[in-house]
N, C-alpha and C positions, 0 to 999 in steps of 0.2 A: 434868587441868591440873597438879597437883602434882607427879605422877610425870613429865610432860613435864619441869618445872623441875630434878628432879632427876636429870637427863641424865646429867651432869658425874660425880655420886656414884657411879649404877648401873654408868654404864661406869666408874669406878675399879675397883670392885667386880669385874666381870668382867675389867678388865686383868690384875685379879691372876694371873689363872689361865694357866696357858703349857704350851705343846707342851715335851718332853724337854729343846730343847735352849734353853727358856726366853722364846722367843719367842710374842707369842699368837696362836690362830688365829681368824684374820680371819674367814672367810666365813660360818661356819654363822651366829654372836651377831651378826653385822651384817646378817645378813637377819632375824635376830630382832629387834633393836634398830631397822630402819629399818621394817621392818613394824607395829611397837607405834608409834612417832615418828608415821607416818602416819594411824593409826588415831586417838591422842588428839588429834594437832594437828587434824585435820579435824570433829571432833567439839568438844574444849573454846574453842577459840577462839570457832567460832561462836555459842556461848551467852553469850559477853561481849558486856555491853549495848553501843552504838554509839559512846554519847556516852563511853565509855572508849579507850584506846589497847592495843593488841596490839602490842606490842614484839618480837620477834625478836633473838635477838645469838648470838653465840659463847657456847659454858663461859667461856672464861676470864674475861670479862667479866660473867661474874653478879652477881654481888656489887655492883659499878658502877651497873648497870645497876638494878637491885633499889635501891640508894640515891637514884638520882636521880628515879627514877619514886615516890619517897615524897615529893620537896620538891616534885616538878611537882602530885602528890596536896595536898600543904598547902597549896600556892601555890594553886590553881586547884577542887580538888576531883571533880578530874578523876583518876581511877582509872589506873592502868596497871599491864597485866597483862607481864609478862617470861616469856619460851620461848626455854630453850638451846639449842642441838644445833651441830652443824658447819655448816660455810657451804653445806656441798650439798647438805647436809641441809634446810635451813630453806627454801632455794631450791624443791628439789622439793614441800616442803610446801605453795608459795603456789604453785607449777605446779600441782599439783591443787585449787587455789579452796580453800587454807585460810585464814585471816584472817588477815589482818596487815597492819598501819599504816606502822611503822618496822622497818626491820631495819638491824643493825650486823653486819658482814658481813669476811670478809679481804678487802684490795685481792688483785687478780691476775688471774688467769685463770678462773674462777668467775664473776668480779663482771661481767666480761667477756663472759662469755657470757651469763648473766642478762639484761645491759645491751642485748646484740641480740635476746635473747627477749623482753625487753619485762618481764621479771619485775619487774624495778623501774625506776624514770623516770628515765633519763640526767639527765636537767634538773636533779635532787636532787640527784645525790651528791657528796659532802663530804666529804674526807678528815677524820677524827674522832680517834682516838686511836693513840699508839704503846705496846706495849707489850713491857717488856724481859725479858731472859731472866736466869736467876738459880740458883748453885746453891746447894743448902739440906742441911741435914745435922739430925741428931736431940740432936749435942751443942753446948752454947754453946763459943765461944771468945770470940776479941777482934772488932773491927770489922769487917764486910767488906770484904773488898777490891774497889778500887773496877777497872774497865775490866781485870778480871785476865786476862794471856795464857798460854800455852798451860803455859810452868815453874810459873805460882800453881795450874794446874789438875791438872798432874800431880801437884804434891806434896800436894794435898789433895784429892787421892782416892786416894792410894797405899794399897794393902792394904784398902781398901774396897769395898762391892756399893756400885754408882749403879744407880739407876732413872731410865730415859729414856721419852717417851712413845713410842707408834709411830710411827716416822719417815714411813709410810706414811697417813697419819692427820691427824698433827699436827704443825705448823711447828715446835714446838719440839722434837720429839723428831729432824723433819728435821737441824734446827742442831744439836744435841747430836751425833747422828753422825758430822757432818761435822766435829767441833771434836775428836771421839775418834779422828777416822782422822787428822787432822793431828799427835795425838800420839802414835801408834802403837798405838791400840785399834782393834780390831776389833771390832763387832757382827753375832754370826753364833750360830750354833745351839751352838758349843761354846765360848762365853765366857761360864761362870758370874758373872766379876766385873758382867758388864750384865744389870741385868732391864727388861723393854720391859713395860708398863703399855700400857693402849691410848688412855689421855689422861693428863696432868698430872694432874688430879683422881684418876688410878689410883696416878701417881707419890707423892703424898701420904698414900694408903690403903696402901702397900706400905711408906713411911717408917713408920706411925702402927702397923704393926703389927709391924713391926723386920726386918721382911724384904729391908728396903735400909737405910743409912747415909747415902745422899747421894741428891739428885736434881736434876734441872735442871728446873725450871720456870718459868712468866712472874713476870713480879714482883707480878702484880696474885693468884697462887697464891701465894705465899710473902708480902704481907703480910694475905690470908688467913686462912692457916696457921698453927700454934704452931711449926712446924720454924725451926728456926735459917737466917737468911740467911749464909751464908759469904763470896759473894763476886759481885759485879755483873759479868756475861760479857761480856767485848769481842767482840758479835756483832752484825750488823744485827738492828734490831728488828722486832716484826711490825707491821703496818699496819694500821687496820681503816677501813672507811670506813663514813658513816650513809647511807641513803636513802630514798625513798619508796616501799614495796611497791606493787603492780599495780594493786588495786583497795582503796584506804582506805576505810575506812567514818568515818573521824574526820578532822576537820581535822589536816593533822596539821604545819601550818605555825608558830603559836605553840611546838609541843614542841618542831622543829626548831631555831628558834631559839633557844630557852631553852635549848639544850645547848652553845650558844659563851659563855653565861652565865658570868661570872664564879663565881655560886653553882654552878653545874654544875662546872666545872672544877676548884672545890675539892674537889668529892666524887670526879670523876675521879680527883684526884692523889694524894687520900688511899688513894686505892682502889690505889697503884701505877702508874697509867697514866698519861701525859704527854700532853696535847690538843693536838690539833694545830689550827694559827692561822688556816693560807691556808685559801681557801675550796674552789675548784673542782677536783676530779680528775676529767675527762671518761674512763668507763669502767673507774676502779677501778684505775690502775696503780700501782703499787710504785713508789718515787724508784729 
């Protein structure tokens, strides 16, 4: 159960590591990684007694999520267990009959397919939180700047390593690329100025160890973090929505609701994430 939770960290850990020209290689540690995933989630989950909740969400939302499931724990004394991993990740893991109550999940195409496999129940889902992208650096300066475009970006990364997650992985390593080719970087096997982590959580183990200078990550990683926030990205943000897994073993209608909770939302916002209001997103889409 605990090495499940600490998804986020392992893969920083292995983000580190990169092929020659600095990028990492994908295939072998992700059959490694998704093999271990299936193996503990099909296992620890199911020793979690009923009258508890098995929570599901993204890395970047750990932390959040780990918070609010202690106030639903005081409020109620009702336990909730929390398991990271990526959205295709946590999907597959309830397609093989792993446990789980709630999952928080990315809107899109994922949640989408999910939604016609039945994995979780159309009828639940709820758009839930936004969260922003952000780059962070190892030395203080002054305030960040706020909605900074593409000139705040360039000059404050000039002559420095950034670390981006894997664009092929991670939404936000996606946006990061697409925000460096609009400035005239490339991300390719022979630009030492970019190191590619294979999550956010990698991006912060490669700042922590001095092997970047800069990195982009969510907001809810950088207030996290000890790294310095620099500068709030004028990018769309990510989406994530909540809903009901396939087969609950808990009520899981009372949780649901206590997460539009004002008390929820404070720990949300604390946590960096901005909760979203309206209710219904029928299959998970992106505004």
């Amino acid at each position: 159960m605990r090495e499940l939770e600490r998804w986020g960290v392992s893969v920083g850990v292995l983000g580190g590591r990169s092929n020659a020209g600095g990028l990492p290689r994908g295939g072998l540690w992700l059959c490694a990684i998704g093999s271990l995933l299936c193996a503990v989630a099909l296992l620890a989950p199911a020793a979690a007694d009923a009258r508890d909740l098995v929570v599901y969400g993204e890395p970047a939302l750990e932390k959040a999520l780990k918070s609010v499931g202690s106030l639903w724990q005081a409020r109620t004394g009702t336990r909730v267990n929390v398991f990271v991993a990526p959205t295709d990740l946590s999907y597959a893991q309830i397609d093989r009959g792993a446990r789980c109550d709630v999952i928080f999940v990315l809107a899109g195409a994922a949640t989408e397919e999910a939604t016609r496999a039945k994995i979780i129940h159309a009828a639940t889902i709820s758009r839930a939180l936004r969260n922003g992208l952000v780059l962070i650096g190892t030395e203080g300066g002054s305030a960040p700047t706020a909605d900074a475009g593409l000139a705040d970006i360039s000059r404050l990364i000039a002559g420095k390593r950034l670390a981006i997650a894997n664009p092929d992985r991670d939404p936000a390593g996606a946006r990061a690329v697409e925000l460096l080719r609009k400035i005239g970087i490339v991300v390719d096997d022979r630009n030492k100025a970019v190191a590619v982590a294979e999550s956010t959580a990698g991006v912060i183990s490669l700042l922590a160890s001095n092997k970047a200078q800069l990195g982009i990550v969510y907001s809810s990683d950088a207030t996290a973090s000890s790294a310095v926030a620099l500068a709030m990205l004028d990018l769309p943000p990510i989406e994530y929505v909540v809903a009901q897994a396939r087969d609950p073993q808990s009520d899981t209608r009372p949780f649901m609701t206590f997460l539009k909770s004002a008390e929820a939302k404070a720990v949300f916002g604390s946590a960096g994430l901005a909760p979203i209001d309206d209710a219904q997103a029928v299959g998970g889409k992106n505004d």
